[in-house]
C-alpha positions as a Markdown table, in Angstrom:
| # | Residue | x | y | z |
|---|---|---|---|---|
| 1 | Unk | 0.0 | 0.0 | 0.0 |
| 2 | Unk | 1.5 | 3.0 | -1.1 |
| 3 | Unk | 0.8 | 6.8 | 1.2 |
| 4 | Unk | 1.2 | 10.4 | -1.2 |
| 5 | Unk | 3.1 | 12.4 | 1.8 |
| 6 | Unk | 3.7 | 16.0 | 1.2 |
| 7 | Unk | 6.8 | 17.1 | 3.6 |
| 8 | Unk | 7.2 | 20.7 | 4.7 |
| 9 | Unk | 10.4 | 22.4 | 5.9 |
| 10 | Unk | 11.6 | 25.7 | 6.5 |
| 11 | Unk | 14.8 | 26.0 | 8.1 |
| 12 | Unk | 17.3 | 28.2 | 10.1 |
| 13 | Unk | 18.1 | 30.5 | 7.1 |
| 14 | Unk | 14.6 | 31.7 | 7.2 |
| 15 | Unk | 14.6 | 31.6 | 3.6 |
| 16 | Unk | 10.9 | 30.1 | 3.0 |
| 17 | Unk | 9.0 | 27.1 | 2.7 |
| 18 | Unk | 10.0 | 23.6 | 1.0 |
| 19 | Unk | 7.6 | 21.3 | 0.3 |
| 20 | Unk | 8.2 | 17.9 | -1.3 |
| 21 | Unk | 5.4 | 15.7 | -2.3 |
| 22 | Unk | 6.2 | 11.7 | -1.9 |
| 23 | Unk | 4.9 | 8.7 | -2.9 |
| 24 | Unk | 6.0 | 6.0 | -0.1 |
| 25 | Unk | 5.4 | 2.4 | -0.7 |
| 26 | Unk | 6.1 | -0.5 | 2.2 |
| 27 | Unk | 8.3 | -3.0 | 1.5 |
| 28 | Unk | 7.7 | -5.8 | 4.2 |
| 29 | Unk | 10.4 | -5.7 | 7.1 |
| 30 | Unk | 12.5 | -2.8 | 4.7 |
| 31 | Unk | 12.7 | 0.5 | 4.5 |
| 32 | Unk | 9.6 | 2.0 | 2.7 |
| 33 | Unk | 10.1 | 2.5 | -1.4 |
| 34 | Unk | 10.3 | 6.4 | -2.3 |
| 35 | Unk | 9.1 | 8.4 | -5.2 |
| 36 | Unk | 9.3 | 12.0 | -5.3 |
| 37 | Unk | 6.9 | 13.4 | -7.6 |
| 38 | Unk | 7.5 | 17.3 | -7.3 |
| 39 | Unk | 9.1 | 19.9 | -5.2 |
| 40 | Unk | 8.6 | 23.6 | -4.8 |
| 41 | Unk | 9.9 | 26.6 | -2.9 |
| 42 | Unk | 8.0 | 29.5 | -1.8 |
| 43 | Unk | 9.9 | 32.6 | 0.0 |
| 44 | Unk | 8.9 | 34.1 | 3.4 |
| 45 | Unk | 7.3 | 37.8 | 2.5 |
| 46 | Unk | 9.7 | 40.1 | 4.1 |
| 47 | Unk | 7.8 | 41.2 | 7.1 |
| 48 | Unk | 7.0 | 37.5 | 8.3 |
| 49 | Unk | 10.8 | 36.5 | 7.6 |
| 50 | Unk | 11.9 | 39.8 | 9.7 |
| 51 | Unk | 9.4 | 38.9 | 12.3 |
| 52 | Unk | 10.8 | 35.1 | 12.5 |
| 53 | Unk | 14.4 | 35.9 | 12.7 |
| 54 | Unk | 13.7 | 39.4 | 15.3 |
| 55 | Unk | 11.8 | 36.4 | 17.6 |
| 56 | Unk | 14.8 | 33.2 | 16.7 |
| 57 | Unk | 16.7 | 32.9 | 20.2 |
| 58 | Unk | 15.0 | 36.6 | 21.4 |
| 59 | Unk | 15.9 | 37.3 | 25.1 |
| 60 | Unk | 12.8 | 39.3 | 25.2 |
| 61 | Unk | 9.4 | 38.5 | 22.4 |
| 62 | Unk | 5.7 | 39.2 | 23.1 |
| 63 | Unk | 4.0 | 35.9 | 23.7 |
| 64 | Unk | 1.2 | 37.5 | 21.4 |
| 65 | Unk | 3.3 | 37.7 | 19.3 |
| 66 | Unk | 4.7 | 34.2 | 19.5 |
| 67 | Unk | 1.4 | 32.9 | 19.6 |
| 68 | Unk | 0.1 | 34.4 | 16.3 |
| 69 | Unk | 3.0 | 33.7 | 14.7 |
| 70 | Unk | 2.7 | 30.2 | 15.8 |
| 71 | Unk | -1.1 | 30.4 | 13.6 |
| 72 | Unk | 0.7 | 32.8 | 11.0 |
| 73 | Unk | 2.8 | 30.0 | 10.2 |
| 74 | Unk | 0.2 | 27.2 | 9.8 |
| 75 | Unk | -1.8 | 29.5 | 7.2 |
| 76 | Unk | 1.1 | 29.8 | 5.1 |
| 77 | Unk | 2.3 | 25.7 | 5.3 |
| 78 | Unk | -0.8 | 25.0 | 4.5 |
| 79 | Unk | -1.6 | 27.1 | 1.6 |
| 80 | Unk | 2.5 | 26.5 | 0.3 |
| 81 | Unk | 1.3 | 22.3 | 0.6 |
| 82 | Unk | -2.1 | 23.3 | -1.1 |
| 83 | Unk | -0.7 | 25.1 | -4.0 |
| 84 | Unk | 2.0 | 22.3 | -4.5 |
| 85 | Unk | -0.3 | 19.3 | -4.5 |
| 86 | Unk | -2.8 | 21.5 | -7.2 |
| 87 | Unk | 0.5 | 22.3 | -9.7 |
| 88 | Unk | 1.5 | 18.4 | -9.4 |
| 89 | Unk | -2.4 | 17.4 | -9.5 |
| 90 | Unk | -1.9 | 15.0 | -7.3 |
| 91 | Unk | -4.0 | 14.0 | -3.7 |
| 92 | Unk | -2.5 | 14.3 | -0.3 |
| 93 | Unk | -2.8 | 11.8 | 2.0 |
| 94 | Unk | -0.7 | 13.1 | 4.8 |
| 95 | Unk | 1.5 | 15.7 | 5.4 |
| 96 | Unk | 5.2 | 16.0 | 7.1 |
| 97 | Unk | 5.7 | 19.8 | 8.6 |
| 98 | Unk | 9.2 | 19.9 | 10.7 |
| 99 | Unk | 8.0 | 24.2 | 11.8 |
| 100 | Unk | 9.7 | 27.0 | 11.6 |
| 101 | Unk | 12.3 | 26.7 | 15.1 |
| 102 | Unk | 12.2 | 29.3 | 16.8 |
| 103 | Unk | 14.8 | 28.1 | 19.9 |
| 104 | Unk | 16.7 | 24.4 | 20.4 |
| 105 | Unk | 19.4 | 23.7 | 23.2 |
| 106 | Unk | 19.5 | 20.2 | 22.9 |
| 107 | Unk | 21.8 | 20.1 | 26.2 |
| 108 | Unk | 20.2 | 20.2 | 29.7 |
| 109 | Unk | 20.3 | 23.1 | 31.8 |
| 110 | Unk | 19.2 | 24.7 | 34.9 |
| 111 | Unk | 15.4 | 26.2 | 35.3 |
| 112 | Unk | 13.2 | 26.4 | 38.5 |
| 113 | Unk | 15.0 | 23.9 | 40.3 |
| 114 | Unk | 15.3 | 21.2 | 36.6 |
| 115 | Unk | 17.5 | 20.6 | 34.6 |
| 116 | Unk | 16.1 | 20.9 | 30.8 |
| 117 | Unk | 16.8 | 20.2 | 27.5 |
| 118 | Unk | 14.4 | 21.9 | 25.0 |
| 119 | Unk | 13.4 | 22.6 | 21.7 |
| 120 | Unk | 10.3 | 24.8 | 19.9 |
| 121 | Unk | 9.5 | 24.4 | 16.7 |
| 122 | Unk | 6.6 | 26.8 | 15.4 |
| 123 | Unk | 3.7 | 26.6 | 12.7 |
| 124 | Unk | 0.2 | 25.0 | 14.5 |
| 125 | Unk | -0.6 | 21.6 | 12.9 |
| 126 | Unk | -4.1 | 21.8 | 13.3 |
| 127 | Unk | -4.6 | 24.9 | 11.4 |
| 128 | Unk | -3.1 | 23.1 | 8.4 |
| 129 | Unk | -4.9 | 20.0 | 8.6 |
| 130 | Unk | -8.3 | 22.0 | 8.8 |
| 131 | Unk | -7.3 | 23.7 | 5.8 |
| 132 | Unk | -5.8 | 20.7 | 3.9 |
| 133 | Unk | -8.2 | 18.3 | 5.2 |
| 134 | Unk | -5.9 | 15.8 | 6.0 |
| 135 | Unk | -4.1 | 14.8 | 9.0 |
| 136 | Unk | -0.5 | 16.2 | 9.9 |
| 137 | Unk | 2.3 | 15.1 | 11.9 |
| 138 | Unk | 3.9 | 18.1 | 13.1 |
| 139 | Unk | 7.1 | 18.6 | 16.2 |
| 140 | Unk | 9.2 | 15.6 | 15.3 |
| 141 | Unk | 11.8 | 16.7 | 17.8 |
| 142 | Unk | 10.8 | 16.7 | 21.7 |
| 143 | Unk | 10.0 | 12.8 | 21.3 |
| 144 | Unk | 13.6 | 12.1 | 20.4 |
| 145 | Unk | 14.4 | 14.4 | 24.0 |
| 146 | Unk | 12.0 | 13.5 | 26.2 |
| 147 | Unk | 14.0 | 10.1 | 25.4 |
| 148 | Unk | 17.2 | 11.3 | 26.1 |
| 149 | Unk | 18.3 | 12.9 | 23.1 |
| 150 | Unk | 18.7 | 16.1 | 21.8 |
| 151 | Unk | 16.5 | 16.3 | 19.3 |
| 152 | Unk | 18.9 | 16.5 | 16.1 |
| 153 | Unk | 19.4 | 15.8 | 13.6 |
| 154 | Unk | 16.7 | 13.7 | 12.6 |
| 155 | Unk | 17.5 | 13.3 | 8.8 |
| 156 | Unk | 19.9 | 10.5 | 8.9 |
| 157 | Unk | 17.3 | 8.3 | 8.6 |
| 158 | Unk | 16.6 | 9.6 | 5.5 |
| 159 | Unk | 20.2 | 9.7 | 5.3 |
| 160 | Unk | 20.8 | 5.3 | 5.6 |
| 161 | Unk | 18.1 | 4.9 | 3.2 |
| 162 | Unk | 19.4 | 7.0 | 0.4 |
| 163 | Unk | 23.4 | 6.3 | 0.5 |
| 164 | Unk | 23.9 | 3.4 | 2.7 |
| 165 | Unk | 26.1 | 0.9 | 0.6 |
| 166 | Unk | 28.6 | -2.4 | 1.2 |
| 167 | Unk | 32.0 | -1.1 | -0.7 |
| 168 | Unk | 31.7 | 3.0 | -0.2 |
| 169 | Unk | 31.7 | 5.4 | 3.1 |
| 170 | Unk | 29.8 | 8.3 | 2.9 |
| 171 | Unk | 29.1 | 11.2 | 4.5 |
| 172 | Unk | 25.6 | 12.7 | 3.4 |
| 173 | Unk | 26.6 | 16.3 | 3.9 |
| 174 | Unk | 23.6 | 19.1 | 4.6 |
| 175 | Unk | 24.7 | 22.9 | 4.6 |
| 176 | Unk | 21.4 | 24.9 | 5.7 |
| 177 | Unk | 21.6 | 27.6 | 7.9 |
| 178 | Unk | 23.9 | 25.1 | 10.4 |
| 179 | Unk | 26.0 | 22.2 | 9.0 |
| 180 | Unk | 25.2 | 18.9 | 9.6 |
| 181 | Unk | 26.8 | 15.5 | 8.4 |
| 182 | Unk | 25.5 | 11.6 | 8.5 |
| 183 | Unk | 28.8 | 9.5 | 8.4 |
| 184 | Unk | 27.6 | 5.9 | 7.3 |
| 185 | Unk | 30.4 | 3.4 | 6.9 |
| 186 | Unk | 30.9 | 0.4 | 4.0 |
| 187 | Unk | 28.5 | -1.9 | 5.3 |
| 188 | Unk | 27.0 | -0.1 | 8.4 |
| 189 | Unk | 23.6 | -0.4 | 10.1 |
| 190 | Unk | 21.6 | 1.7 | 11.5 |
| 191 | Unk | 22.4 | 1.2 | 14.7 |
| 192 | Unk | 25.8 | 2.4 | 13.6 |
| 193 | Unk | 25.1 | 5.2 | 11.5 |
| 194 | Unk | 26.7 | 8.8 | 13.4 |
| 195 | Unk | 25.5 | 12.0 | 13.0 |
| 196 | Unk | 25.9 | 15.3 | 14.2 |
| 197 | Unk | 25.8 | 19.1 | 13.6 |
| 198 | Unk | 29.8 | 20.2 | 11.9 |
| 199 | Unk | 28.8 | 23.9 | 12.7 |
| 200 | Unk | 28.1 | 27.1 | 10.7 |
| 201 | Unk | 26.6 | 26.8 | 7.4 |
| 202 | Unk | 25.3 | 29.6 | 5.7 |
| 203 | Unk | 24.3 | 31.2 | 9.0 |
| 204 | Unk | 27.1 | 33.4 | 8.9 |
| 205 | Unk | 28.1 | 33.8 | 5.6 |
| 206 | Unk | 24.3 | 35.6 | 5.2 |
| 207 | Unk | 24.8 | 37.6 | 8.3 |
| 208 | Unk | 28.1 | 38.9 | 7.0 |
| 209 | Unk | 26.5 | 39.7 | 3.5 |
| 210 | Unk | 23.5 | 41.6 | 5.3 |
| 211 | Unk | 25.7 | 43.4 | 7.2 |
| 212 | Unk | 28.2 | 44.4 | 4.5 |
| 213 | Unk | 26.1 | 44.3 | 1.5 |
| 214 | Unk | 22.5 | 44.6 | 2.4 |
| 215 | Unk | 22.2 | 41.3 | 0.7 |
| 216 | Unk | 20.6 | 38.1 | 1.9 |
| 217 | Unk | 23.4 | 35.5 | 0.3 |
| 218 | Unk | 26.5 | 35.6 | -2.0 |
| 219 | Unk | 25.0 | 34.9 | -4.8 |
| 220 | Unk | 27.1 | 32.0 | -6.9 |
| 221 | Unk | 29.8 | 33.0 | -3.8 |
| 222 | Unk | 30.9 | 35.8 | -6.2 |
| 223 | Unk | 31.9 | 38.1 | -3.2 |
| 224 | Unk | 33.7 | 35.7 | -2.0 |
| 225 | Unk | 35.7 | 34.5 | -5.3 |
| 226 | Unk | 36.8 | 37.7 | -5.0 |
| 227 | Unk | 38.2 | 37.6 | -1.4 |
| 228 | Unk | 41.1 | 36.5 | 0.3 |
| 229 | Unk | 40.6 | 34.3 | 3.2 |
| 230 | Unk | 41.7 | 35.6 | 6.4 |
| 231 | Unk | 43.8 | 32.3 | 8.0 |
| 232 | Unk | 44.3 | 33.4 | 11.4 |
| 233 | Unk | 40.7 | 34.3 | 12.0 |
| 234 | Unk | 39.6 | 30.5 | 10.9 |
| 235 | Unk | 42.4 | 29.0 | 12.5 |
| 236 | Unk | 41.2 | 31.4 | 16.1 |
| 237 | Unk | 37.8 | 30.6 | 15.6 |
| 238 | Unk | 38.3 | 26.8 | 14.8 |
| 239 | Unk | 39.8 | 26.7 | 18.6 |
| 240 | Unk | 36.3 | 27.0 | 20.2 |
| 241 | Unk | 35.1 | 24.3 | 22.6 |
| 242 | Unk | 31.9 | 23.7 | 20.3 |
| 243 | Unk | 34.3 | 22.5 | 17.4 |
| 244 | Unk | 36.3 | 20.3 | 19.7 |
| 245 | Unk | 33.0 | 18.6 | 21.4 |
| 246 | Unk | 32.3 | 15.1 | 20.7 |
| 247 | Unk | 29.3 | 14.3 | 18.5 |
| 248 | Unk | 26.3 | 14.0 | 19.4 |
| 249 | Unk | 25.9 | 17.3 | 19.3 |
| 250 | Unk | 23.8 | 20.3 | 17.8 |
| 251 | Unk | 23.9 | 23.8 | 17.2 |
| 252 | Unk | 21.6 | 26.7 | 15.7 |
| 253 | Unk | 21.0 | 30.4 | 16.0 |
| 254 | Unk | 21.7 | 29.8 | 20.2 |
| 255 | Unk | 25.8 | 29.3 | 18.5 |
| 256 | Unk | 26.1 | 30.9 | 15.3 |
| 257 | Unk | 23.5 | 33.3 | 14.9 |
| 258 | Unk | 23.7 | 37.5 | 15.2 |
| 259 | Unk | 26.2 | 37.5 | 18.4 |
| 260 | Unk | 28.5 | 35.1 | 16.8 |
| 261 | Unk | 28.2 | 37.2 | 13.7 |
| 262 | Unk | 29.1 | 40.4 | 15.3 |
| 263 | Unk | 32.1 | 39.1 | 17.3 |
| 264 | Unk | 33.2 | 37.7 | 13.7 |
| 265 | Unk | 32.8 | 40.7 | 11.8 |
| 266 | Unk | 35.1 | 42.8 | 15.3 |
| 267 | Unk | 37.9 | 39.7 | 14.1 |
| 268 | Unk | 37.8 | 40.5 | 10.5 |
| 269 | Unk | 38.4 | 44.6 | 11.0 |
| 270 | Unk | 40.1 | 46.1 | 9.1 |
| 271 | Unk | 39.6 | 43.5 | 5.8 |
| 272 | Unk | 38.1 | 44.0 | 3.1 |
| 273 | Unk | 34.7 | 43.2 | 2.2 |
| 274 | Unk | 34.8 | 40.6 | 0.1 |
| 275 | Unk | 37.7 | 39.4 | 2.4 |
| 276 | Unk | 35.5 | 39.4 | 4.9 |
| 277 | Unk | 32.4 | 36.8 | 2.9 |
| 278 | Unk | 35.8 | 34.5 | 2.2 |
| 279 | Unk | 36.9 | 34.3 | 5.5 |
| 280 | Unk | 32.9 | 33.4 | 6.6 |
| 281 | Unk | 32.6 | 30.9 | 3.8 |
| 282 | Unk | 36.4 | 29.3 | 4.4 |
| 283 | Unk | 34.8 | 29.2 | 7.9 |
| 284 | Unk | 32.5 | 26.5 | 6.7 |
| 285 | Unk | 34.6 | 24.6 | 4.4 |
| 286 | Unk | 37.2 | 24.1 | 7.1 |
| 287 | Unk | 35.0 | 23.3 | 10.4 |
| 288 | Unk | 33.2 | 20.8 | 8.3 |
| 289 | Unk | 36.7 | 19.0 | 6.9 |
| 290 | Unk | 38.0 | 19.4 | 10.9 |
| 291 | Unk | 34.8 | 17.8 | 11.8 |
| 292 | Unk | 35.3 | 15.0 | 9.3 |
| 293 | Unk | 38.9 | 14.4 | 10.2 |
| 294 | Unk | 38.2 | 14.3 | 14.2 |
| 295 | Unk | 35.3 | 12.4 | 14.3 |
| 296 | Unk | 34.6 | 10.5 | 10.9 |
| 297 | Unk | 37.7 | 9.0 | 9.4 |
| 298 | Unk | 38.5 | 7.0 | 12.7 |
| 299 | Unk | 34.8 | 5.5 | 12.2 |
| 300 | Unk | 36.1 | 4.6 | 8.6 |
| 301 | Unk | 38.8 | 2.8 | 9.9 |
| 302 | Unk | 42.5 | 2.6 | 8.0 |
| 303 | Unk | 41.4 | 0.1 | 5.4 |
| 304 | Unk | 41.6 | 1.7 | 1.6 |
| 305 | Unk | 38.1 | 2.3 | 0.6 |
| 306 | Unk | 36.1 | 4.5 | -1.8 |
| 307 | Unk | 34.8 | 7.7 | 0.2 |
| 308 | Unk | 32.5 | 9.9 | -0.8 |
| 309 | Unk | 31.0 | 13.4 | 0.6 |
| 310 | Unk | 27.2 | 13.8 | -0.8 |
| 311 | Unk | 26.6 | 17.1 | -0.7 |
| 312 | Unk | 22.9 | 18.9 | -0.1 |
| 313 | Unk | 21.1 | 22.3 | 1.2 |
| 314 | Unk | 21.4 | 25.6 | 0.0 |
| 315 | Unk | 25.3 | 25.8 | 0.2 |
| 316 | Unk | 25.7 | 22.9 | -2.3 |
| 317 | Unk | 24.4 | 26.0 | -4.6 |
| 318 | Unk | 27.5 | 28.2 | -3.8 |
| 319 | Unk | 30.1 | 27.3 | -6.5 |
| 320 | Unk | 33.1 | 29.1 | -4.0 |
| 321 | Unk | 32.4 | 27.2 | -1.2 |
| 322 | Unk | 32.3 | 23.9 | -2.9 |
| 323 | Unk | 35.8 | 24.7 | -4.1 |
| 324 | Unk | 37.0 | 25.5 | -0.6 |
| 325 | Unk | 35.2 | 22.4 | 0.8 |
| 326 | Unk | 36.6 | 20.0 | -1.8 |
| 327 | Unk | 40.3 | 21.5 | -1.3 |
| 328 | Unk | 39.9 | 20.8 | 2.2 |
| 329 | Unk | 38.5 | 17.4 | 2.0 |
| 330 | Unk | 40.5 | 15.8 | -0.7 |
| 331 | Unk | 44.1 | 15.1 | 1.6 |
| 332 | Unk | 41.7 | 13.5 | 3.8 |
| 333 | Unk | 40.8 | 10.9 | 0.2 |
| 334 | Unk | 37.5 | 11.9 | -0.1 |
| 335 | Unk | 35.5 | 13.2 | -3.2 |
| 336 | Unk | 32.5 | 15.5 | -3.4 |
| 337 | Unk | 29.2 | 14.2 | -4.7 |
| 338 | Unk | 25.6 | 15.9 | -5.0 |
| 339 | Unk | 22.9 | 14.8 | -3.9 |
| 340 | Unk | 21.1 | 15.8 | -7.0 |
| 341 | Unk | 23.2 | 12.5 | -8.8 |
| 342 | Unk | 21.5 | 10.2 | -6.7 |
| 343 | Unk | 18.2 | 11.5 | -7.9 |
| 344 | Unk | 16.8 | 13.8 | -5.1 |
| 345 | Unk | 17.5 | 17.6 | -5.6 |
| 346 | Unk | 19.5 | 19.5 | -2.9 |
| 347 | Unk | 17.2 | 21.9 | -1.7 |
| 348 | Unk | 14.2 | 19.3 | -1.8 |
| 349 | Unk | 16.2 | 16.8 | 1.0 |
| 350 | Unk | 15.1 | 18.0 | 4.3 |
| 351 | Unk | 11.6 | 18.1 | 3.0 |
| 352 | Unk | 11.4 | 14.1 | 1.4 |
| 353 | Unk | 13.0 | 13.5 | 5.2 |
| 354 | Unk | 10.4 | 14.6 | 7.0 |
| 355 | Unk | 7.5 | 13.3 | 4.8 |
| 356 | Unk | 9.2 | 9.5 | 5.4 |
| 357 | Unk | 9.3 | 10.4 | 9.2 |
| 358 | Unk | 5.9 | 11.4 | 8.6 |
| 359 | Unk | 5.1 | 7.8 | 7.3 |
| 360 | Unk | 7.0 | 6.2 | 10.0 |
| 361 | Unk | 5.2 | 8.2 | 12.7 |
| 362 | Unk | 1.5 | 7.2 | 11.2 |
| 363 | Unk | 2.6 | 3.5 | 11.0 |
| 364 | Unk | 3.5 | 3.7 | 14.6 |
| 365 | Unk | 7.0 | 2.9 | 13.9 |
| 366 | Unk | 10.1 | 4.8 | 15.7 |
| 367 | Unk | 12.4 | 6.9 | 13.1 |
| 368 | Unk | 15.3 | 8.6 | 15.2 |
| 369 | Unk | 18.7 | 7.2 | 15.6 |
| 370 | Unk | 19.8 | 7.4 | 18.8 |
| 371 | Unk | 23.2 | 6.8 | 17.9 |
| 372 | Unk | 23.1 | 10.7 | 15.8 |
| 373 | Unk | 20.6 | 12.0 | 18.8 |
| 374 | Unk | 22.2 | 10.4 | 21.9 |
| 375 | Unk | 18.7 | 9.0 | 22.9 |
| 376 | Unk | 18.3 | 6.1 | 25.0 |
| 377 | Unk | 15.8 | 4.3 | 22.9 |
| 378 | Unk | 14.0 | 4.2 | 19.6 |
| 379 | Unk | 10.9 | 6.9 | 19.7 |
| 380 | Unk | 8.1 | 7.3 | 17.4 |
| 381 | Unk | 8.5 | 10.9 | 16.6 |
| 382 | Unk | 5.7 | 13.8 | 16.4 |
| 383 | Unk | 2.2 | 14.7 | 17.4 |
| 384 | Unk | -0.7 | 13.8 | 14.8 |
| 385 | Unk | -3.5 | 16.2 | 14.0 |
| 386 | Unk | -6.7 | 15.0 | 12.3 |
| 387 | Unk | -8.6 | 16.8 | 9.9 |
C-alpha cells in the first residue's frame, strides 16, 4: 500500500518554505520505497521573515506575538502544501511539517530547580490540517528528547536509506543555515550510523553579506571568489570548545546566529569586504573538513576504501564554497558528490526526510537514531493532527 506524503520544511536560514510531495510504498520488514513526484519553494514575504528571525533565540518576544505567529505559520504551510499538490495534481494523504524553530538547546540546563533540554518548533498543525483536510504530523523533535536525546538531527534516517552501501563510506553532507553530516560506513547499520551538527553553514556567511552588503546571500559565492581568506581568523575561531565537542551534538542560531556574527565581523576589522564573505565561507569549508577528520575517518577505519561526501542544502548551490570544501576534503581521500546524482535535488532533501518520518510516525513505527541523537531508545516521533 503506497501513502502520497507532502513534507514541509523551512529551516534556520529563514529563507521560506520547502515542500516535497512523496509517494512511499512498504516493503515488508524494509525501508519504505520512495518516489518524489514534485518539489517547490515559496519565500517568506519580508515582514514575516523579519518577524521570524527578530523572535529566533529573542531574550525578550511578546507571547502574542509568538502565539500568532505560531497560527501565521500554519496558514502559510498550509496554503505553500495546497498550491504544490494542485501544480503536481496530485491528492495528499498526509503531510510531514518539521516548523519553523524558533529556539533548540538540545543540552540540559538549569530552570526552577530542573534541569532541561528543550526545543520549539513553530507553525500550528491543526490549522493546516483543517485547511488541507488531511491529518498532519507536526514537532518531530521533543519525542527524540524527552527520550534522552537532543533532538537533532533527525535526517539520517533519510540519510541510511538513500546512501547506505557495502563497498563506499559516505558522509551525506547538509549545509542549511547550520551544518550537519550523517557518516555511514561500507556496510553499516543503522544502529551504527553517526550524525551530528559540523557547525556554521550559511548562517554566517548571510549575516556577514546583510551586514556588509545589504544582501541576503553571496549569490554564486561571487563576493567571495573575490576575497582572500583571512587564515588566522579561521584557525582562532576553529579553537572554540563547540568545534572540539564530541558528536552527538547540535547547534543553531543559540551558536552561530547574530552574536557570533558580530564578534566575527570585530575579528575580520580592518579586511576588506569581500575578504570578509571569504573568510565566513572558508569558515564553513574548514569546520566541516576538521569535523570530518576528528570524528569520521576514525569510524572509517584505516582500510583503503572509496569515500564519498554527498553534498545537499542551499550551500551545495554556492560554487566558491564547494571549491574550498573540496580543497579541504580531498588530503583526507575523499571526493564531493551531490545529492542531486542520486536522484533527489539538494534543496528538496530535508523536505522528502520529513514526509518519510511522517510515514514512519503514522505506521506507529520509531524513526530517530539514537546513535546521531544520543537518545536512550527508539521513539516514534511527532504529534498527529486530524482533519
Amino acid at each position: 500500500m503506497s501513502m502520497m506524503i507532502a513534507g514541509v520544511m523551512s529551516g534556520t536560514s529563514v529563507d521560506g518554505i520547502n515542500v516535497a510531495l512523496v509517494r512511499l510504498a512498504e516493503r515488508g520488514q524494509e525501508c519504505p520505497r520512495y518516489t518524489l513526484l514534485g518539489h517547490e519553494e515559496y519565500s517568506f514575504p519580508a515582514p514575516v521573515r523579519r518577524a521570524i528571525l527578530g523572535m529566533m533565540n529573542a531574550e525578550l518576544a511578546r507571547v502574542a506575538d509568538l502565539a500568532r505567529l505560531n497560527f501565521l505559520l500554519g496558514e502559510l504551510y498550509a496554503e505553500a502544501v495546497a498550491t504544490t499538490a494542485r501544480k503536481h495534481r496530485v491528492k495528499l494523504d498526509l503531510v510531514g511539517c518539521h516548523g519553523q524553530t524558533l529556539y533548540h538547546q538540545g543540552v540540559a540546563e538549569r530552570f526552577l530547580g530542573r534541569k532541561l533540554a528543550v526545543t520549539w518548533q513553530t507553525g500550528e498543525g491543526a490549522v493546516i490540517a483543517a485547511r488541507l483536510g488531511v491529518p498532519v504530523v507536526s514537532d518531530f523533535r521533543p519525542a527524540d528528547m524527552a527520550a534522552g536525546g537532543k533532538g537533532a538531527p533527525l535526517v539520517p534516517f533519510l540519510d541510511y536509506l538513500l546512501y547506505r552501501d557495502r563497498r563506499v563510506g559516505r558522509i551525506a553532507q547538509n549545509i542549511g543555515g547550520i551544518a550537519n553530516l550523517t557518516a555511514i560506513a561500507a556496510g553499516a547499520s543503522l544502529r551504527q550510523v553517526v550524525a551530528f551538527d559540523t557547525g556554521p553553514g550559511n548562517m554566517v556567511m548571510d549575516a556577514v553579506m546583510e551586514e556588509l552588503f545589504g544582501k541576503r546571500f553571496d549569490r554564486d559565492g561571487k563576493v567571495a571568489a573575490s576575497g582572500r581568506v583571512l587564515d588566522g581568523v579561521t584557525t582562532r575561531l576553529l579553537r572554540a570548545h563547540f568545534f572540539r565537542q564530541k558528536p552527538p551534538r547540535t547547534a543553531g542560531r543559540e551558536e552561530f546566529g547574530r552574536e557570533y556574527a558580530g564578534r566575527f565581523l570585530q575579528l575580520c576589522r580592518g579586511a576588506s569586504k569581500p575578504d570578509v564573505v571569504a573568510t565566513a565561507t572558508a569558515l564553513t569549508a574548514r569546520s566541516i573538513a576538521d569535523a570530518v577528520q576528528r570524528f569520521v575517518m576514525p569510524r572509517f577505519g584505516a582500510e583503503r576504501r572509496d569515500r564519498e561526501m554527498i553534498v545537499s542544502g542551499g550551500g551545495a548551490k554556492n560554487p566558491t564554497l564547494m571549491a574550498m570544501l573540496r580543497a579541504e576534503i580531498a588530503p583526507l581521500g575523499i571526493g564531493l558528490r551531490f545529492s542531486d546524482e542520486f536522484g533527489l535535488p539538494a534543496e528538496a532533501k530535508e523536505a522528502v526526510a520529513f514526509a518519510l518520518l511522517a510515514h514512519e510516525t503514522w505506521h506507529r513505527r520509531p524513526s530517530n537514531v539514537p546513535s546521531a541523537t544520543g537518545a536512550k531508545r527508539a521513539a516514534i516521533l511527532g504529534k498527529i493532527s486530524y482533519a
